[in-house]
C-alpha positions as CSV (number, residue, x, y, z in Angstrom):
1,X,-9.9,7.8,2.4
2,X,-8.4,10.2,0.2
3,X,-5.8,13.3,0.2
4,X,-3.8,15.4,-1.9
5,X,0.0,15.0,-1.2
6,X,2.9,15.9,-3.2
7,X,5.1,13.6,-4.8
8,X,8.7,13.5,-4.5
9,X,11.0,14.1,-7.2
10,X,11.4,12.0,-10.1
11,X,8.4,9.7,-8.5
12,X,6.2,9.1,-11.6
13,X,2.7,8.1,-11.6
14,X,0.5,6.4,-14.5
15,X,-1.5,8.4,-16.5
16,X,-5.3,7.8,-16.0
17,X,-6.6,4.7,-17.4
18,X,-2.9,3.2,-18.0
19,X,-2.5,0.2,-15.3
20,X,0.0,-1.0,-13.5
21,X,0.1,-4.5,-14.3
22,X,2.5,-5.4,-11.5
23,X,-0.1,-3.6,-8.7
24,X,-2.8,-5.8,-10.6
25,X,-1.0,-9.2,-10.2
26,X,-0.5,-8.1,-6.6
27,X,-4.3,-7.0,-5.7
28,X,-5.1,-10.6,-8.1
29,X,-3.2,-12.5,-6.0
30,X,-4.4,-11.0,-2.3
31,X,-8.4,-11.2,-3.3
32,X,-7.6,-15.4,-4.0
33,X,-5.9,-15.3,-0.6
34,X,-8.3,-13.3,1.0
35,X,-11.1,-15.3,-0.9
36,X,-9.4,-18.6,0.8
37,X,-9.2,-17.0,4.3
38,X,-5.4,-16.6,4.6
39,X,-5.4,-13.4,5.1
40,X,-7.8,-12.1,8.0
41,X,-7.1,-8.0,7.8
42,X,-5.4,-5.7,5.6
43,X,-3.7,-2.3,6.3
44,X,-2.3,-1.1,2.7
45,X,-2.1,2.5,1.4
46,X,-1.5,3.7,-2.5
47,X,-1.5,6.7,-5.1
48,X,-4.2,7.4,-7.5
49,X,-3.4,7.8,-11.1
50,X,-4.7,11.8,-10.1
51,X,-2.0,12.0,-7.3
52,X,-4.6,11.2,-4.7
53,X,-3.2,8.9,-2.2
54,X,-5.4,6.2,-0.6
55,X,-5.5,4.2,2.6
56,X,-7.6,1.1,3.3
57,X,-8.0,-0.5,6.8
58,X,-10.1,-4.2,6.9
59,X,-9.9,-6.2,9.9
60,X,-12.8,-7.2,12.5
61,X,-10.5,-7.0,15.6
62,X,-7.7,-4.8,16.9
63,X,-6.5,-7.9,19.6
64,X,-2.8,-7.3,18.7
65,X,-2.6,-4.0,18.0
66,X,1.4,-4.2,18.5
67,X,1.6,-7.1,15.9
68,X,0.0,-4.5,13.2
69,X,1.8,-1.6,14.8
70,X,5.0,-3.4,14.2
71,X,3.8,-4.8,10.5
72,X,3.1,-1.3,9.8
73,X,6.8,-0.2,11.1
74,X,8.5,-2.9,9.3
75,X,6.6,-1.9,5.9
76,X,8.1,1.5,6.5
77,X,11.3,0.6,6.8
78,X,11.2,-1.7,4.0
79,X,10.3,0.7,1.6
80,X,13.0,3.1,2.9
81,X,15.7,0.7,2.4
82,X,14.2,-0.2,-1.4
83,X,13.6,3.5,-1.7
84,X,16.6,5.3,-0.1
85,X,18.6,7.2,-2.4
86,X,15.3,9.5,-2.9
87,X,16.0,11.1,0.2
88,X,19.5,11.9,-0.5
């Protein structure tokens, strides 16, 4: 999925073609533990190098809904308190 959002100011994105080595290493290192069967489901989300922003959803069950519910909240607040001083 796909949609058109608007960045924020001073939020930079690669140009197309240029990647981000660190998102790489990342996506690397989740297929191998995927690939082993650690991890079971994934909920992520992402920009596109053409401002598109992305949202992926793999899991074969929803039987605790409030343990991904609460994974997603805690993600959220995470990246606000890396992120903060953007919204000031």
């Amino acid at each position: 999925m796909t949609n058109k959002v608007h960045m924020l100011p001073n939020a930079a994105i690669r140009p197309n073609g240029e990647p981000n080595p660190h998102v790489v290493e990342l996506l690397e290192d989740l297929l191998s533990r995927a690939k082993s069967g650690e991890i079971v489901s994934l909920q992520a989300t992402g920009f596109c190098s053409n401002d598109d922003r992305y949202t992926v959803w793999a899991h074969s069950t929803a039987e605790d809904i409030y343990a991904t519910v609460g994974a997603i909240e805690w993600l959220k607040q995470e990246y606000i308190h890396r992120h903060g001083e953007a919204l000031d």
